[in-house]
DSSP file (Angstrom, degrees, kcal/mol; ACC not computed):
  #  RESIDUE AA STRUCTURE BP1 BP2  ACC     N-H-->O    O-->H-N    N-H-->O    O-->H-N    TCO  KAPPA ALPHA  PHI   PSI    X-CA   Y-CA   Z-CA
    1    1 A X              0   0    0      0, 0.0     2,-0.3     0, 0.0     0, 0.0   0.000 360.0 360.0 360.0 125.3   13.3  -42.8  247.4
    2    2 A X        -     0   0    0      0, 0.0     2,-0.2     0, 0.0     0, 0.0  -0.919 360.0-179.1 -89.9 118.1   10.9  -41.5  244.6
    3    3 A X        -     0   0    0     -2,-0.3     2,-0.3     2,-0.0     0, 0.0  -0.719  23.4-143.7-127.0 159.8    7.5  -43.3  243.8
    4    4 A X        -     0   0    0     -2,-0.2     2,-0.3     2,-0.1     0, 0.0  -0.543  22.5-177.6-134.2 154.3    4.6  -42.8  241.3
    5    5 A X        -     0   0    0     -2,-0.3     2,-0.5     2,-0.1     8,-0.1  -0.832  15.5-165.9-149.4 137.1    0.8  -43.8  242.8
    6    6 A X        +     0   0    0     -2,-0.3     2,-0.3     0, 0.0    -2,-0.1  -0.992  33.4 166.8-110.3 140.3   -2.1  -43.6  240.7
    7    7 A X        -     0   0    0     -2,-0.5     3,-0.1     4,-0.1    -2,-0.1  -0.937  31.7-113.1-120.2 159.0   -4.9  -43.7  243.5
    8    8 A X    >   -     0   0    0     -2,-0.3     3,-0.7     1,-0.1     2,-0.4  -0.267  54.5 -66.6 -50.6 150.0   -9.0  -43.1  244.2
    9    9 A X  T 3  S+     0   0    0      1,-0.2    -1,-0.1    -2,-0.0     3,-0.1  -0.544 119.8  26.5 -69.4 141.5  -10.5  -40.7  246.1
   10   10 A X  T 3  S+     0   0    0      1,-0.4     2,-0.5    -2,-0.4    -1,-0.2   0.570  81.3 135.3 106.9  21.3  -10.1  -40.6  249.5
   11   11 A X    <   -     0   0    0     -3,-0.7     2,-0.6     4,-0.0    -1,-0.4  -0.738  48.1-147.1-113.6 136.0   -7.0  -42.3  249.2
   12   12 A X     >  -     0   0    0     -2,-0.5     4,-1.3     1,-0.1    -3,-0.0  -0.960   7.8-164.8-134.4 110.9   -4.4  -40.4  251.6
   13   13 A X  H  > S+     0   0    0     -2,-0.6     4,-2.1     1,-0.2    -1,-0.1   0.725  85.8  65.3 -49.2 -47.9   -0.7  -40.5  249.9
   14   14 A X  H  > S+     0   0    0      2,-0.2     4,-2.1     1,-0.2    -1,-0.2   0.607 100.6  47.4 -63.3 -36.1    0.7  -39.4  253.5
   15   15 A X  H  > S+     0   0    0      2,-0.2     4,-6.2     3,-0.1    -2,-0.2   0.913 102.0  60.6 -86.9 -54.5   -0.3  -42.6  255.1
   16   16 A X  H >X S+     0   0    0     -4,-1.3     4,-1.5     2,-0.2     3,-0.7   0.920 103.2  52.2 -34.7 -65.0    1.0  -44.8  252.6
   17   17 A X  H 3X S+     0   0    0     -4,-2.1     4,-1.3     2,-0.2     5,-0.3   0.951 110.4  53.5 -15.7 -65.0    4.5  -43.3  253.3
   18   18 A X  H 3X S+     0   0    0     -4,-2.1     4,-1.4     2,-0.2    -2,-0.2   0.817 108.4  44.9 -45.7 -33.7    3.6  -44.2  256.9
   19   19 A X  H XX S+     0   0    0     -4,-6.2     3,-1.4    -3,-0.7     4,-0.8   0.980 110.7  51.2 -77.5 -80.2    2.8  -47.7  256.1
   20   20 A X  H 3< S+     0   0    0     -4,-1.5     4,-0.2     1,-0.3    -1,-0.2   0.423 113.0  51.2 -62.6 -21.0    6.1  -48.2  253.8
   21   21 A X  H >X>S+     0   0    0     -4,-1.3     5,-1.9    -2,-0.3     4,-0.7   0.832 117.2  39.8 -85.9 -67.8    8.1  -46.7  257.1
   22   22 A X  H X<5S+     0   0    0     -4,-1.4     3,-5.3    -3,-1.4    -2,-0.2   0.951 115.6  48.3 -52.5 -67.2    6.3  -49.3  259.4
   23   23 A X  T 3<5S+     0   0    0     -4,-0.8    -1,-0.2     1,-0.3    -2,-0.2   0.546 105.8  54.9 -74.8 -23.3    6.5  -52.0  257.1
   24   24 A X  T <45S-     0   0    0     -3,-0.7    -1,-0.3    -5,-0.3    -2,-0.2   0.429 117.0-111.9-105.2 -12.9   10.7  -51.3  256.4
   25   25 A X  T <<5S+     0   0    0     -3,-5.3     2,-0.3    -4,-0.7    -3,-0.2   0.855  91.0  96.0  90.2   8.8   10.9  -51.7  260.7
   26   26 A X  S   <S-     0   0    0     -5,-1.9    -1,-0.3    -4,-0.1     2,-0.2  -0.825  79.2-105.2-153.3 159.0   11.9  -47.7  260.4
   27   27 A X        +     0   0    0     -2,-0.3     2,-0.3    -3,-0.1    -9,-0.0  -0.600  46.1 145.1 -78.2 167.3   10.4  -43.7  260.5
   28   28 A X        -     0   0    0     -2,-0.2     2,-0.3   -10,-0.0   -10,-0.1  -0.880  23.4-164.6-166.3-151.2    9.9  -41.7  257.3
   29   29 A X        -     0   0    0     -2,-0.3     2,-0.5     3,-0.0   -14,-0.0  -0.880  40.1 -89.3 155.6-177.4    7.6  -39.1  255.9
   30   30 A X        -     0   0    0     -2,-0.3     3,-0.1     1,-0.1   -16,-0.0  -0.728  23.4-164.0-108.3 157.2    7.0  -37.9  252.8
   31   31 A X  S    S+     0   0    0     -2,-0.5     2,-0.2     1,-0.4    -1,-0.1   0.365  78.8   3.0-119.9  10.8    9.5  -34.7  251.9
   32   32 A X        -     0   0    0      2,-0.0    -1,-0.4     0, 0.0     2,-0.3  -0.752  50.4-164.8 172.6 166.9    6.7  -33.7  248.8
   33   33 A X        -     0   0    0     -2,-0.2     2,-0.3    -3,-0.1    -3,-0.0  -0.846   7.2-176.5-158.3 132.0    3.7  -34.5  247.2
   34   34 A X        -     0   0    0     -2,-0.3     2,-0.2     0, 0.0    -2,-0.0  -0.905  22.3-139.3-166.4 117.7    2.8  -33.3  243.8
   35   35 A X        -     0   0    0     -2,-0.3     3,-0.1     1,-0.1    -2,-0.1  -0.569  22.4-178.3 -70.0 147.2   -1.0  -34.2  242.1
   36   36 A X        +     0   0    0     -2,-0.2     7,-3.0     1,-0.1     2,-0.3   0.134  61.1   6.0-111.7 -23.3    0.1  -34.8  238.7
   37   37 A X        -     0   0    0      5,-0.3     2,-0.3     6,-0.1     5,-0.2  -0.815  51.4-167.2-168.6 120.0   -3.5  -35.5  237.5
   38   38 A X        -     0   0    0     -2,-0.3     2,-0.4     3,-0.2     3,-0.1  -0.518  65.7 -54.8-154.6 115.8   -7.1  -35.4  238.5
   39   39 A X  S    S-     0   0    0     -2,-0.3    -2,-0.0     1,-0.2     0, 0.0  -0.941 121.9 -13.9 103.6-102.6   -9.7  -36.9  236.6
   40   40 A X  S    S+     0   0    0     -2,-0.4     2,-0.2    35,-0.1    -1,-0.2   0.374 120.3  90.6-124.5 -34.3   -9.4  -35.5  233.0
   41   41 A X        +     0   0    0     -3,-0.1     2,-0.4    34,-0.1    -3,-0.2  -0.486  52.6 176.5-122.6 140.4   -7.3  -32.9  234.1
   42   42 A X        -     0   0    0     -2,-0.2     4,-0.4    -5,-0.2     3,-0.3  -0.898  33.7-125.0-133.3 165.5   -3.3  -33.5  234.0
   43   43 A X  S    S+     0   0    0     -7,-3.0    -6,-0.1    -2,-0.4    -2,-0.0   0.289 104.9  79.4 -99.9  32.0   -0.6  -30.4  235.0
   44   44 A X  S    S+     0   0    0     -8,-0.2    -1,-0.2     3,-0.0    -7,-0.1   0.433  95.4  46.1 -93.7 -14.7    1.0  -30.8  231.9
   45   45 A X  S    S+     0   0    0     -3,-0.3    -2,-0.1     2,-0.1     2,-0.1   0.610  92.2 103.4 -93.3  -9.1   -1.9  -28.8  230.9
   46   46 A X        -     0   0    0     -4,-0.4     2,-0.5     1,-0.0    -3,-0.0  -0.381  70.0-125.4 -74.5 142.1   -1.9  -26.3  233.3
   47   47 A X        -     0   0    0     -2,-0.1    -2,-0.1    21,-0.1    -3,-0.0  -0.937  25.4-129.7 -96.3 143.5   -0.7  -23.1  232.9
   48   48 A X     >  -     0   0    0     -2,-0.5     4,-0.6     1,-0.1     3,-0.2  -0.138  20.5-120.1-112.4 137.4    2.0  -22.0  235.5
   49   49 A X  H >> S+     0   0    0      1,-0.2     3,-5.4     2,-0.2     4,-1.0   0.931 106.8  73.0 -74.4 -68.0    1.3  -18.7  237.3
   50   50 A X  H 3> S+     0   0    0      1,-0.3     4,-1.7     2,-0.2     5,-0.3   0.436 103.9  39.3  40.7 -94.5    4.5  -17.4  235.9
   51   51 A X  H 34 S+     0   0    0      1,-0.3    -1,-0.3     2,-0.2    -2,-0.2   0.338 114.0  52.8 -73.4   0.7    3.0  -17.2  232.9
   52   52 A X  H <X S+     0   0    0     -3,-5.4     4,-0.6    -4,-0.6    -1,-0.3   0.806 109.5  49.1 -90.5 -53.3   -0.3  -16.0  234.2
   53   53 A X  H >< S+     0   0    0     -4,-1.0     3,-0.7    -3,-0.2    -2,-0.2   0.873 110.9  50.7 -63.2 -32.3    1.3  -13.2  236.0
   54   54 A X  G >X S+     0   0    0     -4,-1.7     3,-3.4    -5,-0.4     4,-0.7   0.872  96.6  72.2 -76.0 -27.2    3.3  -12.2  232.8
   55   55 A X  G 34 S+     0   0    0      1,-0.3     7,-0.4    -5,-0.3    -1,-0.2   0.718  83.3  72.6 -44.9 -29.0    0.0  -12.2  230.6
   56   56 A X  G << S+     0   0    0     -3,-0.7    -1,-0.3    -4,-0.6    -2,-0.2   0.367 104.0  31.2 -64.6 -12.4   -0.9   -9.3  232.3
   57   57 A X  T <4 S+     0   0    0     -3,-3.4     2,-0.6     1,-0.1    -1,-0.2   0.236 114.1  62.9-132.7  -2.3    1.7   -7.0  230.5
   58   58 A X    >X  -     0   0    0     -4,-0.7     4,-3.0     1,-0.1     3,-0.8  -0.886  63.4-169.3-137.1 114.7    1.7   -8.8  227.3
   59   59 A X  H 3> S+     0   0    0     -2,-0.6     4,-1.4     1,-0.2    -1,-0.1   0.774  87.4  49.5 -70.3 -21.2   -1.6   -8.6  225.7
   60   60 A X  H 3> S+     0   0    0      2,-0.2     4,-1.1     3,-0.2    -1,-0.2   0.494 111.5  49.8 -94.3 -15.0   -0.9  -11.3  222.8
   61   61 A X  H <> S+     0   0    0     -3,-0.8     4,-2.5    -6,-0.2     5,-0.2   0.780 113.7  48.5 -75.4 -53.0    0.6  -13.9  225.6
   62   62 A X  H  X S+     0   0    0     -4,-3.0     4,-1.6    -7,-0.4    -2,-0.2   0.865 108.9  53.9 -70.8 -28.7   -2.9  -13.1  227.5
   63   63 A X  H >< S+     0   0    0     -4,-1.4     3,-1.3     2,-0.2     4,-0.4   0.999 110.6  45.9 -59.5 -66.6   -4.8  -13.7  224.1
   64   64 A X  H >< S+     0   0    0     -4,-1.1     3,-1.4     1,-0.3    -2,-0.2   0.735 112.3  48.9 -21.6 -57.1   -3.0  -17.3  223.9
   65   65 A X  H >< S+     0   0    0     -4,-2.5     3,-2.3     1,-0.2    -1,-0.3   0.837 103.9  60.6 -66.7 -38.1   -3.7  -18.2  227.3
   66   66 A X  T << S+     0   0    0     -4,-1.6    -1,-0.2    -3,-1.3    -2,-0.2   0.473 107.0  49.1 -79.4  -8.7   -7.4  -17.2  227.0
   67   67 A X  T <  S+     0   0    0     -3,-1.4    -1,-0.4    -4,-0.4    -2,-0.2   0.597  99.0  58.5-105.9   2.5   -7.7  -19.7  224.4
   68   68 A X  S <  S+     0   0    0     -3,-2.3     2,-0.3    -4,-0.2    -2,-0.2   0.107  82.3 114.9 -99.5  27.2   -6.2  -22.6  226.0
   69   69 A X        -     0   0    0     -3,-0.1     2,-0.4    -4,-0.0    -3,-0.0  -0.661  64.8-136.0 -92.7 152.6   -9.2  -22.1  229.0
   70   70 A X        -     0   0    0     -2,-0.3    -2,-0.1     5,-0.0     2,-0.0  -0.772  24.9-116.9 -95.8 136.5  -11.4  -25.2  229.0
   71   71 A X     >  -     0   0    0     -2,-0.4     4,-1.6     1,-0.1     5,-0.1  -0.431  23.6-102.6 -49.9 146.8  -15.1  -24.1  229.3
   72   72 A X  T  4 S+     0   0    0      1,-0.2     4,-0.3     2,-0.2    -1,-0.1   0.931 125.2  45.7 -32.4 -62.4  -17.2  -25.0  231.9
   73   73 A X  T  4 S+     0   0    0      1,-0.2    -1,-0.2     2,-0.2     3,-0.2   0.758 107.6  55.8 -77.8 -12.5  -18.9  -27.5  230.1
   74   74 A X  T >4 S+     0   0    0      1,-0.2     3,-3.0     2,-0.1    -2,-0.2   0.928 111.7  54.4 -67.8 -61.6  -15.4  -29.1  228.7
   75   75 A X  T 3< S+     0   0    0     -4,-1.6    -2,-0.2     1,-0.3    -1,-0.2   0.182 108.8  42.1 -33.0 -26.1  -14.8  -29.2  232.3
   76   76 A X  T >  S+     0   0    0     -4,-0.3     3,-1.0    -3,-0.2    -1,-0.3  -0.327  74.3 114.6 -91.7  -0.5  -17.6  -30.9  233.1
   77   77 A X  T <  S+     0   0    0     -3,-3.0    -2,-0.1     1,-0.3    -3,-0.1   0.671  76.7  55.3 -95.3   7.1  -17.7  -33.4  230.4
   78   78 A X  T 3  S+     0   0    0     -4,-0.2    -1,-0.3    32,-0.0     2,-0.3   0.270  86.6 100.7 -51.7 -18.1  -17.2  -36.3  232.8
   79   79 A X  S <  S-     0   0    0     -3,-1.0    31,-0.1     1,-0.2    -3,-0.1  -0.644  80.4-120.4 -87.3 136.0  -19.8  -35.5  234.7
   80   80 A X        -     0   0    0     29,-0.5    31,-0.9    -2,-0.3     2,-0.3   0.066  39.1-126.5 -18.9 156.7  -23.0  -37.3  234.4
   81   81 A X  B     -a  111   0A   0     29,-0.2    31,-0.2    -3,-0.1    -1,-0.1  -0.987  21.4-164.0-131.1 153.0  -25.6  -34.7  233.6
   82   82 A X        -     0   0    0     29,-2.4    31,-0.2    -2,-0.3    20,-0.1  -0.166  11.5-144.2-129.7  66.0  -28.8  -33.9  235.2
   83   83 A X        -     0   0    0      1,-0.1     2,-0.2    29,-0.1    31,-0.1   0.275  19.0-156.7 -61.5 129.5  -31.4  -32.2  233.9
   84   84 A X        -     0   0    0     29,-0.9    33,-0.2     4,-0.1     2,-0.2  -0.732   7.3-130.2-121.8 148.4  -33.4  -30.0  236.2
   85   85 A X     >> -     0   0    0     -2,-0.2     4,-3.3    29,-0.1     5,-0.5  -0.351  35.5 -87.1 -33.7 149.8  -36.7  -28.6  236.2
   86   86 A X  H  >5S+     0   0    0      1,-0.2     4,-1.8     2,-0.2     5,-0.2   0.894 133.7  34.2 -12.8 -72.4  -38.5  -25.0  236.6
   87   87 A X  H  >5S+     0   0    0      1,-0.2     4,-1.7     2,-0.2    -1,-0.2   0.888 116.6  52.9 -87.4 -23.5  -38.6  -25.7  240.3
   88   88 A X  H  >>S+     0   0    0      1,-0.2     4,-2.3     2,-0.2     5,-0.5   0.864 113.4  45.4 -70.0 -36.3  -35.0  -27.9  240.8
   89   89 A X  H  X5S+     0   0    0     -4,-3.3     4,-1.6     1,-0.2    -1,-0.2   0.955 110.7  52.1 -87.9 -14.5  -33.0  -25.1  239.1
   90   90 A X  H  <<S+     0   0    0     -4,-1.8     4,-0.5    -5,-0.5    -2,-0.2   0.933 116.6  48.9 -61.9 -28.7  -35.0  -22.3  241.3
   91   91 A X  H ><>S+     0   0    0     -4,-1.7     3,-1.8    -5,-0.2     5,-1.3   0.977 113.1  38.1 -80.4 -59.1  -33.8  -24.7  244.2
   92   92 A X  H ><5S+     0   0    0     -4,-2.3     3,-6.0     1,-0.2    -2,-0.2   0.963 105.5  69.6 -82.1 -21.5  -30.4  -25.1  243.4
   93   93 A X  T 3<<S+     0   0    0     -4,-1.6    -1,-0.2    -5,-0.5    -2,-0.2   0.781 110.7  38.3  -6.9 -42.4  -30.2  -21.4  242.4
   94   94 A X  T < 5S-     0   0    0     -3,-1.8    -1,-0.2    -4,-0.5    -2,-0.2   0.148 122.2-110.9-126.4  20.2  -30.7  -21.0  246.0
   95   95 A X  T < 5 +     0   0    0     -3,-6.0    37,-0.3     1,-0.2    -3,-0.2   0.540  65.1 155.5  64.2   1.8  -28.6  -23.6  246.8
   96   96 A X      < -     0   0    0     -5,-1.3    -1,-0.2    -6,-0.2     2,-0.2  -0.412  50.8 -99.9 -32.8 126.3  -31.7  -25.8  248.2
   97   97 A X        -     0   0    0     -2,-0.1     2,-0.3    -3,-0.1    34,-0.2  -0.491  34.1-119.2-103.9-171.7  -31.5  -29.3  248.2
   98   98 A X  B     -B  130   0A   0     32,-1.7    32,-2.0    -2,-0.2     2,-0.3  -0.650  29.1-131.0-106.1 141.2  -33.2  -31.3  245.3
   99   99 A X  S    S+     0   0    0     -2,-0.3    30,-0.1    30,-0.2     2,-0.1  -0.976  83.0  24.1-146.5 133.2  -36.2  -34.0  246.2
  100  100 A X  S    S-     0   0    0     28,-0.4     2,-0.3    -2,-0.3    29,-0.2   0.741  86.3-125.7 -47.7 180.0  -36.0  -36.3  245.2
  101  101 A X        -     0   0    0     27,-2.6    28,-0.1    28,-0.2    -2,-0.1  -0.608  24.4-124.5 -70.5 147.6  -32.7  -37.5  244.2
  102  102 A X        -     0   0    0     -2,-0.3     2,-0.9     1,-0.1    -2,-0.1   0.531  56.0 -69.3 -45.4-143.9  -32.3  -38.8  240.6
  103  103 A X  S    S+     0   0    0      2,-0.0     2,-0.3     3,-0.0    -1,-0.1  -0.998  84.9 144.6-129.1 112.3  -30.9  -42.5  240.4
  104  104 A X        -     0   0    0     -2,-0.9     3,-0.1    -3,-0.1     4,-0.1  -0.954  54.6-106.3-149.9 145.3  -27.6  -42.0  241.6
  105  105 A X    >   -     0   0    0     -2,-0.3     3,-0.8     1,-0.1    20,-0.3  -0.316  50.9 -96.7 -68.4 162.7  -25.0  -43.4  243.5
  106  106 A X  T 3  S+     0   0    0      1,-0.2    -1,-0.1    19,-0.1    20,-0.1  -0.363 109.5  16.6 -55.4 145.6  -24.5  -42.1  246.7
  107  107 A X  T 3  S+     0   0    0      1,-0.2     2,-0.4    -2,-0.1    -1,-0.2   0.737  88.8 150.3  76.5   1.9  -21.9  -39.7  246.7
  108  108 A X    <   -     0   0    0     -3,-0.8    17,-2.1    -4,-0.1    -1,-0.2  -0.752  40.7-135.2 -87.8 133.9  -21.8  -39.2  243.1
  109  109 A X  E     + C   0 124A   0     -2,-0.4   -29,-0.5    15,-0.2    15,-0.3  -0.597  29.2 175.6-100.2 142.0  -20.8  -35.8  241.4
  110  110 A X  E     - C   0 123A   0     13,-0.8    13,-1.7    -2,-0.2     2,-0.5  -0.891  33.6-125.8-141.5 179.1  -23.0  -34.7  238.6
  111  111 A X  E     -aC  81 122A   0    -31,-0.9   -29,-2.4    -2,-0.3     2,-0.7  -0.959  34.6-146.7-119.1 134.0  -23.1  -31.4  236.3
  112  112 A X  E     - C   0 121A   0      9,-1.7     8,-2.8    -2,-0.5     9,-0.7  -0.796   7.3-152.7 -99.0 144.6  -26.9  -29.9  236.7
  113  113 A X        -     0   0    0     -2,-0.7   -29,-0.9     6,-0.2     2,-0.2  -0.828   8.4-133.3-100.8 147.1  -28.4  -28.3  233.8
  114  114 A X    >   -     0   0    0     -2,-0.4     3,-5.4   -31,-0.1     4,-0.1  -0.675  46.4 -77.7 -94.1 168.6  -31.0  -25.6  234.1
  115  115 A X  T 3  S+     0   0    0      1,-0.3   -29,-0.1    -2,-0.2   -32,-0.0   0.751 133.6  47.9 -23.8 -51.0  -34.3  -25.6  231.9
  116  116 A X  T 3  S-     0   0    0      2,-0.1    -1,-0.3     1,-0.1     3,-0.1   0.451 121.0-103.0 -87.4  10.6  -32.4  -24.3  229.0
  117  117 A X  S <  S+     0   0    0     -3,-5.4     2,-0.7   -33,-0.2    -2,-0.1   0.210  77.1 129.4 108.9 -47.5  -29.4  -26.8  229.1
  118  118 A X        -     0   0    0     -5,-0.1    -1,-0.1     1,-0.1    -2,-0.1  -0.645  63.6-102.0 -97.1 123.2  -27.0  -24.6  230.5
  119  119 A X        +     0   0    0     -2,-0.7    -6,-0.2     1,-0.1    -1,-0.1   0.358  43.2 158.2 -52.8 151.9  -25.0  -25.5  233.5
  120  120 A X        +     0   0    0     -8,-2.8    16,-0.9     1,-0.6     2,-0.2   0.217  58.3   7.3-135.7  19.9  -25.9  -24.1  236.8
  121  121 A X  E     -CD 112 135A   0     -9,-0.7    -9,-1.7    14,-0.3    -1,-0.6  -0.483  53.5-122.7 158.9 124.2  -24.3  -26.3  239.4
  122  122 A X  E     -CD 111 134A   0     12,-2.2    11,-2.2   -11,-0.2    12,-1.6  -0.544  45.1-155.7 -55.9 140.4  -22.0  -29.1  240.4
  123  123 A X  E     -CD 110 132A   0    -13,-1.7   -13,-0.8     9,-0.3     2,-0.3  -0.637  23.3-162.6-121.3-178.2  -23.9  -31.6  242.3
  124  124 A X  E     -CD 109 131A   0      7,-1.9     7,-2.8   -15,-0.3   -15,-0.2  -0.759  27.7-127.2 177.0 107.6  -23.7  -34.6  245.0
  125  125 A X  E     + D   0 130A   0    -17,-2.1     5,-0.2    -2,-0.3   -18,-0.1  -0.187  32.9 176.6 -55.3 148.7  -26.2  -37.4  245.8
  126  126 A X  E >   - D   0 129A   0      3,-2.1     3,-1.3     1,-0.8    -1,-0.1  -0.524  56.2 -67.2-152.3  76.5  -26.5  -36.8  249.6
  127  127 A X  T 3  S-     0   0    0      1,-0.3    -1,-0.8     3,-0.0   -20,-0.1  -0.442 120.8  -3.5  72.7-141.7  -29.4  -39.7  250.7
  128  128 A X  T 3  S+     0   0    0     -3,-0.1   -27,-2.6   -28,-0.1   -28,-0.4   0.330 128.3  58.1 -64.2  -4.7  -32.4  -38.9  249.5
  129  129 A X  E <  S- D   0 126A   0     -3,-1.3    -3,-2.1   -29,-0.2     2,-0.5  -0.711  75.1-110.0-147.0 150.7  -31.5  -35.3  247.7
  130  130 A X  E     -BD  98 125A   0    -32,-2.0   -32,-1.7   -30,-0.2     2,-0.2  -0.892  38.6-157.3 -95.3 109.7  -29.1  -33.4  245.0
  131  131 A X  E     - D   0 124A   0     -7,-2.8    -7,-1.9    -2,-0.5     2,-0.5  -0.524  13.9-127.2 -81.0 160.7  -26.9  -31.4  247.3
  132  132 A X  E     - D   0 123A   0    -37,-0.3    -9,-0.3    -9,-0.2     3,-0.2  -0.965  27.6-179.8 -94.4 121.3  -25.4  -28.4  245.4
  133  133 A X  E    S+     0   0A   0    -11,-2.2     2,-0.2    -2,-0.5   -10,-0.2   0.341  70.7   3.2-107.1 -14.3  -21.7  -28.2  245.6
  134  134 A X  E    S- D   0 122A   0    -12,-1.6   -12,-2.2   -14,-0.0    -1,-0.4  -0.579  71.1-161.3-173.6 118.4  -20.6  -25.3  243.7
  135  135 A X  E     - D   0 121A   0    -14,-0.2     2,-0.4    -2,-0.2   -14,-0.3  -0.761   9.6-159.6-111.5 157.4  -23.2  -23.4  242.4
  136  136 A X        -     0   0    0    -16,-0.9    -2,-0.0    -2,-0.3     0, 0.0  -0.891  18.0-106.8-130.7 152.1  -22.4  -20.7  239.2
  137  137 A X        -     0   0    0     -2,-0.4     2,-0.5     1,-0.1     3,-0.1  -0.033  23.7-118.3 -86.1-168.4  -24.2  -17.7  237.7
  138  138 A X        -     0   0    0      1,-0.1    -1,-0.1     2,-0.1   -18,-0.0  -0.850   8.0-163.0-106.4 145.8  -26.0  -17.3  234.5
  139  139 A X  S    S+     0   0    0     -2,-0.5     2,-1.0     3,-0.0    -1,-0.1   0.251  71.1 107.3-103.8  -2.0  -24.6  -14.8  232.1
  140  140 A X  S >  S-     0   0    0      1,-0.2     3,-0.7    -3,-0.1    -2,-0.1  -0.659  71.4-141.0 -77.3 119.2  -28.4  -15.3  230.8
  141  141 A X  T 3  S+     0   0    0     -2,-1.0     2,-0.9     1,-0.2    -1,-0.2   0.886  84.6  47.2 -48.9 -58.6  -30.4  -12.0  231.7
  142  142 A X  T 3         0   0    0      1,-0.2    -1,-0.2    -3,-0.1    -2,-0.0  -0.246 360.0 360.0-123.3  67.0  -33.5  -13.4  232.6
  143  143 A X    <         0   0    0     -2,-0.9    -1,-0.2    -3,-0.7    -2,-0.1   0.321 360.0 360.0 -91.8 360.0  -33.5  -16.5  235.0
């Protein structure tokens, strides 16, 4: 049997199986799983390492691919934004967390900006503070 589920996060695919197994009086499991999409992001858009690997020998395939990469900030444009101060982007720079938090749900992903605008870090309300969750460098010389 083959099924479709659009779910939330935190939503575990693998248990669902389980349930549908209980619920049918029977065992099962799942015999694959394949994310089709998450968020913004679909695999129909992905490129396949295949075609990654081959890029490597054919410089006009490796041009193509290098224009179908999304930018950070395309990547990001889902995100809330948050704009940081002088001392909040020296803090998440160093991966410090940010006091207070902004008005955000708990648990909420946001893209931080540094002083000039440009992203420097995915973020995540954690209580009172913006934890840093993946933080990125500056190709700007003098932060």
């Amino acid at each position: 049997m083959a099924f479709s589920v659009r779910a939330s996060k935190g939503f575990y695919v693998r248990s669902l199986g389980r349930d549908l197994a209980l619920a049918l009086g029977t065992v099962g499991h799942l015999g694959a799983l394949r994310r089709v999409a998450s968020g913004p992001f679909r695999v129909d858009g992905a490129i396949s390492g295949d075609r990654l690997a081959a890029a490597r020998q054919d410089p006009a395939m490796a041009a193509e691919i290098a224009s179908q990469v999304l930018s950070m900030e395309s990547a990001v444009a889902s995100f809330r934004r948050v704009s940081l101060d002088a001392q909040g982007q020296a803090d998440a720079r160093a991966g410090r967390l940010i006091r207070p938090a902004p008005d955000l749900a708990e648990g909420e992903i946001v893209a931080m900006l540094g002083v000039r605008g440009d992203l420097i870090a995915i973020g995540e309300r954690r209580g009172d503070a913006l934890a840093v969750r993946r933080g990125f460098r500056s190709l700007l010389v003098d932060d």
